[in-house]
N, C-alpha and C positions, 0 to 999 in steps of 0.2 A: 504494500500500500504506500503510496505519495514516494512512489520510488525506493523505499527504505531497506534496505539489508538487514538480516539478523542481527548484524554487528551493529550496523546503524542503532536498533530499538536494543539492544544491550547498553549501549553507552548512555543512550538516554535514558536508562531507566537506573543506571548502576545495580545490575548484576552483582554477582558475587564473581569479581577478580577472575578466581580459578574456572569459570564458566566462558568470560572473556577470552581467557587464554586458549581455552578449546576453539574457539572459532577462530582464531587465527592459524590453529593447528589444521586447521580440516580444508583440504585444496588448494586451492593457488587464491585465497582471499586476496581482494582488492581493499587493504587498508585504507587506502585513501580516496573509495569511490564517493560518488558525489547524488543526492534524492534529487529530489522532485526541485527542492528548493533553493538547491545545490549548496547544501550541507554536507562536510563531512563527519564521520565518526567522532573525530577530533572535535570538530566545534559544538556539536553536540554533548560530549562529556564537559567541556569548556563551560558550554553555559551553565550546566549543574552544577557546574563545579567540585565533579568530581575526581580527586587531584589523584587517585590509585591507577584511576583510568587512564587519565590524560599522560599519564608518567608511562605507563605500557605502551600505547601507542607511539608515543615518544621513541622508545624504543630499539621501535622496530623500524628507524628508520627510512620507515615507506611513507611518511606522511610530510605534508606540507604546511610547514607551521604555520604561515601565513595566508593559507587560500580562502577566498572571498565568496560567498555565499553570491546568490541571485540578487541579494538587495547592498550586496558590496562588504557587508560585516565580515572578518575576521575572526578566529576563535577568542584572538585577544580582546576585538571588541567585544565578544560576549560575555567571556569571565570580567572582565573591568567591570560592564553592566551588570552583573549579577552582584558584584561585591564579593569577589572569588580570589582573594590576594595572595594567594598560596599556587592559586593556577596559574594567576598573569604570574608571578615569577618562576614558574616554571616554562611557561612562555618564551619569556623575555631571555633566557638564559640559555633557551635553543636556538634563539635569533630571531624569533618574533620582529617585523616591522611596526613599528609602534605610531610612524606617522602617514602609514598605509591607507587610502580614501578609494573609496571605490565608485560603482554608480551611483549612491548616496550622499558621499563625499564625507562620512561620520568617520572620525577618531575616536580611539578608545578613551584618549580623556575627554572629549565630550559625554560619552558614555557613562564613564565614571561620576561625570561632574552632576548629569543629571540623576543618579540615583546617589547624590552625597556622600561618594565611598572617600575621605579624605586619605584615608593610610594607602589608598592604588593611586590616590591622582601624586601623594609624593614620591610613589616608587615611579611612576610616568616622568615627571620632573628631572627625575636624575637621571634619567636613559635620552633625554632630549624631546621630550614631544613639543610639538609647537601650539603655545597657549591662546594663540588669536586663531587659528585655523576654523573656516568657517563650511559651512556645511552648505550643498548646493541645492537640496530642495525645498520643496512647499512650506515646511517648519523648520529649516535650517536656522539653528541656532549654534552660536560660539560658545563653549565650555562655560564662559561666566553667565551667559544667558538663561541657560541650562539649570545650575546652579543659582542663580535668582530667583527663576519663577518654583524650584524645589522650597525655596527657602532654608539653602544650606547655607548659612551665616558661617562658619568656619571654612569652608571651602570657598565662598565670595572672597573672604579675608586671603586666602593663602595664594587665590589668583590674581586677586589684588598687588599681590605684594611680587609676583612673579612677572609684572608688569602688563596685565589682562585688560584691551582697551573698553574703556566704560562707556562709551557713547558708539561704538559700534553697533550699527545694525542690522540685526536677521537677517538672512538671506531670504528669497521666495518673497511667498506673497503676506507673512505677518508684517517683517519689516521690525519688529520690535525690538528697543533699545535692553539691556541691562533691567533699568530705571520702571519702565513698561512692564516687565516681566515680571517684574518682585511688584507691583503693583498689582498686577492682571492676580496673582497669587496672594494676593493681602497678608507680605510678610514685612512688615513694618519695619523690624530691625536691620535686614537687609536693604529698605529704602533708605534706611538713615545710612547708612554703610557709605553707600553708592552716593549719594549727596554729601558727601563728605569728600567724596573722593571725586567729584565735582560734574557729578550728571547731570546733563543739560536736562530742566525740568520741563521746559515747555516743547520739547523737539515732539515733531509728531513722529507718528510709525511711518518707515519709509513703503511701506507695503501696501497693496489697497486699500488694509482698513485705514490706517492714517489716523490714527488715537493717539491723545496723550496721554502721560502716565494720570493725569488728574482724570479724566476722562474713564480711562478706563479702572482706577479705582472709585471713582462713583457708582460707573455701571454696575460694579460686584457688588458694592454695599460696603465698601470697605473704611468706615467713618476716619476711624484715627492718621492712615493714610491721606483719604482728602484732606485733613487738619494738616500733616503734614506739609504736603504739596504745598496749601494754601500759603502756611507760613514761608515758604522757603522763595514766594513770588509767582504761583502758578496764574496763569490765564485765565482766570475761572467763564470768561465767553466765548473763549476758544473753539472754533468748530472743528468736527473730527469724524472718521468713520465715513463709512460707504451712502450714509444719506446725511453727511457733514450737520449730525449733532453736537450740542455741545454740552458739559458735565450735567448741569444742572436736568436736561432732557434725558440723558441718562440715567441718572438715578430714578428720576420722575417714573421713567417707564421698567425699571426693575422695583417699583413699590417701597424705595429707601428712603421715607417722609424724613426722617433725622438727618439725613446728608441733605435733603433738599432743601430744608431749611436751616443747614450748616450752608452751603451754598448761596442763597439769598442773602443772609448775614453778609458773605463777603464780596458781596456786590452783582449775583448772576442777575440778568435779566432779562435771560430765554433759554 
């Protein structure tokens, strides 16, 4: 089914080891055949992360550390995504490409960034991966973008500090800054973060929606953000979005009477 080998649904399921090993015993196995979605064996134990597997196939030096799935991920990408830091360095220490993009154009610390694994995105760090590398499709986002809209406050900081540009935007059609994301995700500590480290508050999304960060934490409901924004000089008539509303209409039509009338206080007027 969906292409898949015995070997295939063994790794994904982690077998027991010595079950493993029998299938590799029996014929001329194709260690490194590829399903439906063109996965291998490897990237499959990868994302489970399981490190007994991925260490045997390793092995048997029939596999490709680095081969790209249908949608361009790497095994590496998917243990960094799973939070599997025992596999990326197993990985990495067979020669894993770490700044490898495929037809997605997604890195494993993008990957990492958005499920907040901080101890993979430092072992990524020290091997070289590139912290502005952006992503080429529809939600293409950059490692901090990722990590904003997560609301991983300790990983914003350490990309921060690894020189991760803060007014960059989105790739595709969101377009969304940094600033946008941790808005769009109502994680407040991380907006302060990012304003500090001096994100332009009124930039709209370069995407079609075209929102600002005020904009679109009104629409969520997100109060203390709007309070934010507002203080720090936001546009509060700013028009934005695909039928160019502005905060105030926004809140209005997600039923956020507290923000709308936080909103009028500081001057909306449509």
């Amino acid at each position: 089914m969906f292409g898949r080998t015995a070997l295939h649904v063994a790794c994904f399921n982690g077998v027991d080891i010595k079950d493993i090993k029998l299938l590799l015993t029996i014929g001329e196995v194709e260690v490194d055949c590829r399903d439906k979605d063109g996965q291998t064996p490897l990237s499959r134990a990868a994302e489970r992360g399981y490190e007994a597997v991925v260490k045997l196939l390793l092995a048997t030096y029939k596999v490709n550390v680095s081969s790209m799935d249908n949608n361009g991920r790497t095994p590496l990408f998917r243990a960094a995504g799973g939070g599997h830091h025992a596999v990326v360095e197993q990985l990495l220490q067979e020669g894993a490409e770490v700044n490898l993009v495929g037809y997605h154009r997604r890195t494993a610390l993008q990957a990492a960034a958005g499920g907040g694994h901080l101890s993979i995105i430092e072992r990524l760090l020290q091997v070289g991966v590139e912290v502005n590398a952006t992503v080429a499709e529809d939600s293409g986002r950059t490692a901090l973008q990722a990590a904003a809209e997560g609301g991983y406050l300790a990983v914003v900081e350490r990309l921060l500090q690894e020189g991760a540009e803060v007014n960059t935007a989105a790739a595709g059609s969101s377009g969304r800054t940094a600033l946008q994301a941790a808005a769009r995700g109502g994680h407040l500590s991380v907006v302060e973060r990012l304003l500090q480290e001096g994100a332009e508050v009124n930039a709209a999304a370069a995407g079609s929606g075209g929102r600002t960060a005020l904009q679109v934490a009104a629409g969520g409901g997100h109060l203390s953000i709007v309070e934010r924004l507002l203080q720090e000089g936001a546009e509060v008539n700013a028009e934005g979005g695909y039928v160019r509303c502005t905060a105030l209409q926004a809140a209005a039509k997600g039923g956020h009477l507290t923000i709308v009338k936080c909103l009028r206080n500081a001057g909306a007027v449509r």
